[in-house]
PyMOL Python script that loads the backbone (N, CA, C, O; Angstrom):
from pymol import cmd

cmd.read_pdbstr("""\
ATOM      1  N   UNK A   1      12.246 -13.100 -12.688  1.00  0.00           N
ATOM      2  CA  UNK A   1      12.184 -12.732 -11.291  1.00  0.00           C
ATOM      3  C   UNK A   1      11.105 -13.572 -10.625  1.00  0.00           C
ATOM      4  O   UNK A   1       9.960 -13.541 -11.075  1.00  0.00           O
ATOM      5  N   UNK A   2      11.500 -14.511  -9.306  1.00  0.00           N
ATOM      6  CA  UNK A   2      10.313 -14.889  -8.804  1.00  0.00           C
ATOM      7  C   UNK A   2      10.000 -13.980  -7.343  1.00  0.00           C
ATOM      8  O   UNK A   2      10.679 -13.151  -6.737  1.00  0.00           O
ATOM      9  N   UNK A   3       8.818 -14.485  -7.136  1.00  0.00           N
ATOM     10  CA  UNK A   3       7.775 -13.828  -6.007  1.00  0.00           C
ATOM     11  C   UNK A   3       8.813 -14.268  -5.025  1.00  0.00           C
ATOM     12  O   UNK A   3       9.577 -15.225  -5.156  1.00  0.00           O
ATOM     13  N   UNK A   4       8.711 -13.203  -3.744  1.00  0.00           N
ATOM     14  CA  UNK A   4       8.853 -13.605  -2.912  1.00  0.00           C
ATOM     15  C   UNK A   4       8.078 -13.996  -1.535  1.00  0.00           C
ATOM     16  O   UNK A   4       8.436 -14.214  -0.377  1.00  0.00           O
ATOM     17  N   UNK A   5       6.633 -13.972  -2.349  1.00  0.00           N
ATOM     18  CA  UNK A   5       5.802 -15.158  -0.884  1.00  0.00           C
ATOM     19  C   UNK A   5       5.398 -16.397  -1.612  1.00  0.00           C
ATOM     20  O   UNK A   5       5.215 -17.492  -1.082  1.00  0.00           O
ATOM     21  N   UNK A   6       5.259 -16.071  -3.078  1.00  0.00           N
ATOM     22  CA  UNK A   6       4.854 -17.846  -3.651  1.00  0.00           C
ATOM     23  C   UNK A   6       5.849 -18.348  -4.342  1.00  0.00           C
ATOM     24  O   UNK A   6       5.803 -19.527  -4.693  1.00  0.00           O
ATOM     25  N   UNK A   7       6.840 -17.601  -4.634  1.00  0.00           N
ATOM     26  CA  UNK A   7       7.930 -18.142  -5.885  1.00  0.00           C
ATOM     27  C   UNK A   7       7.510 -18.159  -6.922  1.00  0.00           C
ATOM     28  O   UNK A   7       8.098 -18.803  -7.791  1.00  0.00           O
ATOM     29  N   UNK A   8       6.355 -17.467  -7.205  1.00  0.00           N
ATOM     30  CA  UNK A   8       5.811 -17.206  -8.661  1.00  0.00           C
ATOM     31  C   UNK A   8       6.319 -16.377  -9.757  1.00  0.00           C
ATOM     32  O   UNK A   8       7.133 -15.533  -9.382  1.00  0.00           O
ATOM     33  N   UNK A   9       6.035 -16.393 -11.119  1.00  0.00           N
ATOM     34  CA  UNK A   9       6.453 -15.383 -11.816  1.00  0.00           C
ATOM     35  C   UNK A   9       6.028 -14.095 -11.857  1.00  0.00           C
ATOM     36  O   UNK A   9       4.811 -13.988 -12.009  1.00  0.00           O
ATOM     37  N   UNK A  10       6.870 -12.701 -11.737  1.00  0.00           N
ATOM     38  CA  UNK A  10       6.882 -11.925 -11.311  1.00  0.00           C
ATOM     39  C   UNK A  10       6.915 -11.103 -12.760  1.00  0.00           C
ATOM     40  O   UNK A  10       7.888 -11.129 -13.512  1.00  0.00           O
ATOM     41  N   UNK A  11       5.699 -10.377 -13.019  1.00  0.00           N
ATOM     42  CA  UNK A  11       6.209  -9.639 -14.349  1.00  0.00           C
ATOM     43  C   UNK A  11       6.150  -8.144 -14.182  1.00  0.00           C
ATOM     44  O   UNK A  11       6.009  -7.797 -13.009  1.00  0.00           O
ATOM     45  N   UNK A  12       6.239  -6.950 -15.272  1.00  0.00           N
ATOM     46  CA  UNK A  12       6.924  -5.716 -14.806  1.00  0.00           C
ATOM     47  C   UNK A  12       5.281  -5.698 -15.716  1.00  0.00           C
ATOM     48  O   UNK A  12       4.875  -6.383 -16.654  1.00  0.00           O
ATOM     49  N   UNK A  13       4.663  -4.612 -14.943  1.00  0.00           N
ATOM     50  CA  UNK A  13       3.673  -3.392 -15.459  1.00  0.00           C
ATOM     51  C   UNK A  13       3.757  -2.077 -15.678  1.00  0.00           C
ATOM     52  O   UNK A  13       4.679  -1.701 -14.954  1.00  0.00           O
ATOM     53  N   UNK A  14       3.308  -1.129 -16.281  1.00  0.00           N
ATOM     54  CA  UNK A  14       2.861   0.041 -15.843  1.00  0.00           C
ATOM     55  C   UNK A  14       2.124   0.456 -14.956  1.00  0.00           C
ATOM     56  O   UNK A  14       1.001  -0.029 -15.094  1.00  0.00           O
ATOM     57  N   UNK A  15       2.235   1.417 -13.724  1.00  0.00           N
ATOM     58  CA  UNK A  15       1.329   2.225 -13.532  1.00  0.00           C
ATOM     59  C   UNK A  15       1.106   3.315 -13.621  1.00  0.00           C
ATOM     60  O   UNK A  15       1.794   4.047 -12.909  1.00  0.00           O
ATOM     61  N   UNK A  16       0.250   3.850 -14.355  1.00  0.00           N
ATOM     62  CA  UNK A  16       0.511   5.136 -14.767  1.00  0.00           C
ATOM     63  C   UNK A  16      -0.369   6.117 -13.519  1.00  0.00           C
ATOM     64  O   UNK A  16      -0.028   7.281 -13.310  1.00  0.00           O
ATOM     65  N   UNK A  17      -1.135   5.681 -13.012  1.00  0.00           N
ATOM     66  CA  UNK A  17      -1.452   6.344 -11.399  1.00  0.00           C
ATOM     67  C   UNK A  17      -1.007   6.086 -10.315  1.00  0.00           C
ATOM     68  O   UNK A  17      -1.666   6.140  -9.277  1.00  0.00           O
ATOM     69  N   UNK A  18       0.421   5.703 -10.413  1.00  0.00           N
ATOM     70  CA  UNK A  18       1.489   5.811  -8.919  1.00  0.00           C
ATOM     71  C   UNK A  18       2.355   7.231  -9.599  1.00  0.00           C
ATOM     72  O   UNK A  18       2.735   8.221  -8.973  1.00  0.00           O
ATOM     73  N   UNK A  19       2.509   6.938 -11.097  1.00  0.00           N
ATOM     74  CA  UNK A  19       3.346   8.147 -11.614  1.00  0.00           C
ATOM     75  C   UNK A  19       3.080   7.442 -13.389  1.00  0.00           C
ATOM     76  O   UNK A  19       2.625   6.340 -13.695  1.00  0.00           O
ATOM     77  N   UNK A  20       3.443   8.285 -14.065  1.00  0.00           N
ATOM     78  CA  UNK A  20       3.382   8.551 -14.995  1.00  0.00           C
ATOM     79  C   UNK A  20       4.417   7.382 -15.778  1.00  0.00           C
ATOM     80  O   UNK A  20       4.126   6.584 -16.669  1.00  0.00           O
ATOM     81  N   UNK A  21       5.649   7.602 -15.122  1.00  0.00           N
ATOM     82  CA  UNK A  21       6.260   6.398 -15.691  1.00  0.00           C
ATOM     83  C   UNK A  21       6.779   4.822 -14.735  1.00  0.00           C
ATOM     84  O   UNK A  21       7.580   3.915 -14.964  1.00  0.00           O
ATOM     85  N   UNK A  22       5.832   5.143 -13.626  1.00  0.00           N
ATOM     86  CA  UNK A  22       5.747   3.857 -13.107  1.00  0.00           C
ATOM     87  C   UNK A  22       6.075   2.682 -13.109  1.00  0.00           C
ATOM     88  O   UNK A  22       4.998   2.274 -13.545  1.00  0.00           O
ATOM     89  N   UNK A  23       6.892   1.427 -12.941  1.00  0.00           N
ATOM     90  CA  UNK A  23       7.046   0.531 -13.173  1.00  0.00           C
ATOM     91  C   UNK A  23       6.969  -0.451 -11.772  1.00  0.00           C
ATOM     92  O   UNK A  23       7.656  -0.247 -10.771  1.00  0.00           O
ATOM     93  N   UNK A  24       5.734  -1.836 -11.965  1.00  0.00           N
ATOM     94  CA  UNK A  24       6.366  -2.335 -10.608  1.00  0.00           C
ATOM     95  C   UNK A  24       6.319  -3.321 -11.012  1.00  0.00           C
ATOM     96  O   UNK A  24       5.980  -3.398 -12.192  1.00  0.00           O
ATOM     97  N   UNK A  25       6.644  -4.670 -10.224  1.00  0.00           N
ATOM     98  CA  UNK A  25       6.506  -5.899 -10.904  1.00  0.00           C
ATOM     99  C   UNK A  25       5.092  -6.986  -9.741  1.00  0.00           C
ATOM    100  O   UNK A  25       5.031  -7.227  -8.535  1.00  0.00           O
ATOM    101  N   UNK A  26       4.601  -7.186 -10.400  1.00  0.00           N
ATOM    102  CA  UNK A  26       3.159  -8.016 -10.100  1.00  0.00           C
ATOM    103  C   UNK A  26       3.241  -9.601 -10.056  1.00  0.00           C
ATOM    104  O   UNK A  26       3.391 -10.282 -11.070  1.00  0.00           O
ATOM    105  N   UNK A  27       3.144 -10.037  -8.965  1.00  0.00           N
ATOM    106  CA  UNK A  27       3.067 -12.162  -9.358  1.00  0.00           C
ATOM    107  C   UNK A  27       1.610 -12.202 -10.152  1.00  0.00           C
ATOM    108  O   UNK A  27       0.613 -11.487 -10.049  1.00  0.00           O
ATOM    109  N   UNK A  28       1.929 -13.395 -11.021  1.00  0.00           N
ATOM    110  CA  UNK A  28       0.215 -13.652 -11.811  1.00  0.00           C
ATOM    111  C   UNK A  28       0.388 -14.936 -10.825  1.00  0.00           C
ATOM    112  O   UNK A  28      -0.100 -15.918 -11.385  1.00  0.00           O
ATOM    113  N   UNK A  29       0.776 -15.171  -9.889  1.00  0.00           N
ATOM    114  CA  UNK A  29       0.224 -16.488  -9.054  1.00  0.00           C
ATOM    115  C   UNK A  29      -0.505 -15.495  -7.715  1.00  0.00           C
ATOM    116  O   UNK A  29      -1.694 -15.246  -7.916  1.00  0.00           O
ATOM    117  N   UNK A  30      -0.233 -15.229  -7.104  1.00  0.00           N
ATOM    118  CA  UNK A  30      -1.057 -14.599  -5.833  1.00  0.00           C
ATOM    119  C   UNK A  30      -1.266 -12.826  -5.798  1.00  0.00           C
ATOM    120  O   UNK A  30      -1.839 -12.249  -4.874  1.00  0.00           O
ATOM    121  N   UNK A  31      -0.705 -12.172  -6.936  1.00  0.00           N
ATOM    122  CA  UNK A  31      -1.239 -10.744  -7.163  1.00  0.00           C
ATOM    123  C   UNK A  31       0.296  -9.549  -5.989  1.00  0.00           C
ATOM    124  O   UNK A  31       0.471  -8.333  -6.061  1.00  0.00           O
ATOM    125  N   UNK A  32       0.834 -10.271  -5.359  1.00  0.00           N
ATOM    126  CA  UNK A  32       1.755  -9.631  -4.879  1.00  0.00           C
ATOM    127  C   UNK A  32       2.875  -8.468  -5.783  1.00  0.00           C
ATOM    128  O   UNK A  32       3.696  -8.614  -6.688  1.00  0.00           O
ATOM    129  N   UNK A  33       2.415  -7.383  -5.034  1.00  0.00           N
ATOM    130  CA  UNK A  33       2.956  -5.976  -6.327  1.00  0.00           C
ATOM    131  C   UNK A  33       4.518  -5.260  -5.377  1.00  0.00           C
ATOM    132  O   UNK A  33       4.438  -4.843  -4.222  1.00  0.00           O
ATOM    133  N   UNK A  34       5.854  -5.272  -6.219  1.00  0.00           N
ATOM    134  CA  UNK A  34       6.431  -4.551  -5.836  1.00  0.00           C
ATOM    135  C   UNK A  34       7.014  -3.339  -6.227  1.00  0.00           C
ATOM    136  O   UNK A  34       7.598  -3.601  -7.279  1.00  0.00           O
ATOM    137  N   UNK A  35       7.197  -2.006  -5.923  1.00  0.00           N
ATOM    138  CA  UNK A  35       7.613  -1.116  -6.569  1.00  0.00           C
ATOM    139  C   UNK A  35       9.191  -0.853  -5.623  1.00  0.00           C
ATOM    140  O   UNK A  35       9.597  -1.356  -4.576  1.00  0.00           O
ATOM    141  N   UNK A  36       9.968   0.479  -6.849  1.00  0.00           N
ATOM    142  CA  UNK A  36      11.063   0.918  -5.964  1.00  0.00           C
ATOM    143  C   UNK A  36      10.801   1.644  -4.482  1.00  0.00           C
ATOM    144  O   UNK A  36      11.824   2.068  -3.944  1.00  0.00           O
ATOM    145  N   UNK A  37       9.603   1.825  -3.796  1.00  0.00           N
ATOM    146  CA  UNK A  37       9.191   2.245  -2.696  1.00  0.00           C
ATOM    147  C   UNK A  37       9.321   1.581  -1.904  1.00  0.00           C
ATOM    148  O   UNK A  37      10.114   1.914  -1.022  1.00  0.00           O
ATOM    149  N   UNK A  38       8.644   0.350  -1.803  1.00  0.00           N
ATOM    150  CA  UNK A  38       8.620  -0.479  -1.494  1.00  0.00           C
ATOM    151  C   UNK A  38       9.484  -1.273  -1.334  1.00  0.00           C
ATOM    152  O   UNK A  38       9.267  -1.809  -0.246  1.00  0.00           O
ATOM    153  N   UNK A  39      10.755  -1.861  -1.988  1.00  0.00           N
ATOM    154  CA  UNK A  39      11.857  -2.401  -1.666  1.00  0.00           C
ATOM    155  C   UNK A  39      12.720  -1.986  -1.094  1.00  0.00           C
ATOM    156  O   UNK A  39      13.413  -2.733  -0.403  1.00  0.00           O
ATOM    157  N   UNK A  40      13.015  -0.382  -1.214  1.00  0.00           N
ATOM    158  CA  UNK A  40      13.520   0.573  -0.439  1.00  0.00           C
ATOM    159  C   UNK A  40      13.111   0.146   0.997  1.00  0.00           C
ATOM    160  O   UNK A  40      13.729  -0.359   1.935  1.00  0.00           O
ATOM    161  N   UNK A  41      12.044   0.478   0.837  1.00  0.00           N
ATOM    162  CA  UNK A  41      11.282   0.479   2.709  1.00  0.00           C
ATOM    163  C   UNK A  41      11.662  -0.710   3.124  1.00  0.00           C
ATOM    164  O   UNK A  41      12.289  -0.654   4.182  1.00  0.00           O
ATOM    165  N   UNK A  42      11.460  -2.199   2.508  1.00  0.00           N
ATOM    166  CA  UNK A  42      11.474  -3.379   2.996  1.00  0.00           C
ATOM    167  C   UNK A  42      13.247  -3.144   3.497  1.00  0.00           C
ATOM    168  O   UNK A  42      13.630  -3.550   4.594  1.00  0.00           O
ATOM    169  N   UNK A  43      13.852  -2.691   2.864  1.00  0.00           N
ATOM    170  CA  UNK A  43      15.747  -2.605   2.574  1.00  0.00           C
ATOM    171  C   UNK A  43      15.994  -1.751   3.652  1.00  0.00           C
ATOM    172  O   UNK A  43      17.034  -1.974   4.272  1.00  0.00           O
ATOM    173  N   UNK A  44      15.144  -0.638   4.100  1.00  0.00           N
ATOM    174  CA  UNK A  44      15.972   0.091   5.727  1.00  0.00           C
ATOM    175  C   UNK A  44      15.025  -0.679   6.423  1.00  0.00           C
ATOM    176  O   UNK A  44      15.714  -1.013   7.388  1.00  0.00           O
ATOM    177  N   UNK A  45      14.165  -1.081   6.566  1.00  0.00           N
ATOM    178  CA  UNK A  45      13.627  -1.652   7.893  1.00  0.00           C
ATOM    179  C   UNK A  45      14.496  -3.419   8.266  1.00  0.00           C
ATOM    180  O   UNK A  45      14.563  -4.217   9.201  1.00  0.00           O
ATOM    181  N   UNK A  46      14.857  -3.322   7.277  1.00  0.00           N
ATOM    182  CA  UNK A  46      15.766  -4.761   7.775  1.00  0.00           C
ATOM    183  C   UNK A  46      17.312  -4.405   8.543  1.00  0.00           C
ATOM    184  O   UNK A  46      17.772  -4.779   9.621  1.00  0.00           O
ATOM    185  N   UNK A  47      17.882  -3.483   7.431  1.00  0.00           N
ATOM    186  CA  UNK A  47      18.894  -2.991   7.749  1.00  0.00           C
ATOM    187  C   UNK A  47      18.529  -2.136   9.077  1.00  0.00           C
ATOM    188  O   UNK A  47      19.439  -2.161   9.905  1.00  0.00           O
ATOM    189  N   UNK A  48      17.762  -1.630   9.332  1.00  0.00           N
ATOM    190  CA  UNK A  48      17.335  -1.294  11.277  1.00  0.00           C
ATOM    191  C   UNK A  48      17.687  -2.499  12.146  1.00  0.00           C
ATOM    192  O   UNK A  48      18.649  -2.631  12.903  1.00  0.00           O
ATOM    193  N   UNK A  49      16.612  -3.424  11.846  1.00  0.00           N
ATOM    194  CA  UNK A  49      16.172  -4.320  12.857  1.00  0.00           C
ATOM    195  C   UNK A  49      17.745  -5.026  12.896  1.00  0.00           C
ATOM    196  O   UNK A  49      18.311  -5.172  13.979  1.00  0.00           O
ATOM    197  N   UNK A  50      18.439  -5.480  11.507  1.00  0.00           N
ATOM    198  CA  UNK A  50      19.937  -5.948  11.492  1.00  0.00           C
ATOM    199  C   UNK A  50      21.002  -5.386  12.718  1.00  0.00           C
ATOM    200  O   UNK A  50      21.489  -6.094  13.599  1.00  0.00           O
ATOM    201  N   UNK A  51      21.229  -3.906  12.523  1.00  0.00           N
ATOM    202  CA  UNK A  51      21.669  -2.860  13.159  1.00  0.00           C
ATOM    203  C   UNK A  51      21.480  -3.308  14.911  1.00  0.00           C
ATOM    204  O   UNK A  51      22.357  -3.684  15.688  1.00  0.00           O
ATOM    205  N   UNK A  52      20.026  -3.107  15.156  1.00  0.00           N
ATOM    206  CA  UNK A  52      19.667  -3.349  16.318  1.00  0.00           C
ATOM    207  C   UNK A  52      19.561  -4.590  17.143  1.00  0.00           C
ATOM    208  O   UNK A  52      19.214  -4.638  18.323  1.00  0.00           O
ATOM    209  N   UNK A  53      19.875  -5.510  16.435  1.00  0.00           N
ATOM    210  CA  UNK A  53      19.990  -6.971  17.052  1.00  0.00           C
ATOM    211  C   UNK A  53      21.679  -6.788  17.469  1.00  0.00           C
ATOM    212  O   UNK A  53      22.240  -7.060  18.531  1.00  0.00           O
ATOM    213  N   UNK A  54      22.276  -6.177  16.101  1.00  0.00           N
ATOM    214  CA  UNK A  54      23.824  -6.340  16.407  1.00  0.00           C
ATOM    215  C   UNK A  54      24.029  -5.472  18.265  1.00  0.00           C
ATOM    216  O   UNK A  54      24.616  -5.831  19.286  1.00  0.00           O
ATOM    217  N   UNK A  55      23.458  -4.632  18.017  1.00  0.00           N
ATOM    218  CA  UNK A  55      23.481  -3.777  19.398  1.00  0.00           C
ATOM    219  C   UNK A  55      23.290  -4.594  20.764  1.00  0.00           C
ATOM    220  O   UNK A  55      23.886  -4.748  21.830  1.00  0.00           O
ATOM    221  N   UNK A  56      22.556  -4.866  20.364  1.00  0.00           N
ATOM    222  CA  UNK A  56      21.398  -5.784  22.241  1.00  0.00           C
ATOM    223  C   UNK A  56      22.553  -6.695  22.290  1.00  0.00           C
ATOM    224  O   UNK A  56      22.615  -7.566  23.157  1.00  0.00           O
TER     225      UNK A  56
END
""", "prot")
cmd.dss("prot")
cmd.show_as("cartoon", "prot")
cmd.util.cbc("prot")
cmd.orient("prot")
């Protein structure tokens, strides 16, 4: 998986203080962390702004 602000390699961690069985994936080039929260969120706020361009 690469990054998507450096194109770096993207590897999977634990966190065990987001939850217990946690998983997100971390770039070792610029520290950029993503979890399933987070892609979610990034995934309706596009699909909004998508939505709403189609509108105007």
């Amino acid at each position: 998986m690469n990054c998507q602000k450096c194109k770096g390699l993207m590897i999977e961690e634990q966190r065990p203080e987001l939850a217990p069985e946690s998983v997100v994936h971390r770039c070792i080039n610029c520290g950029l962390v993503l979890d399933s929260l987070i892609q979610r969120n990034r995934l309706s706020s596009r699909l909004r702004k998508d939505s709403f361009m189609r509108a105007a």
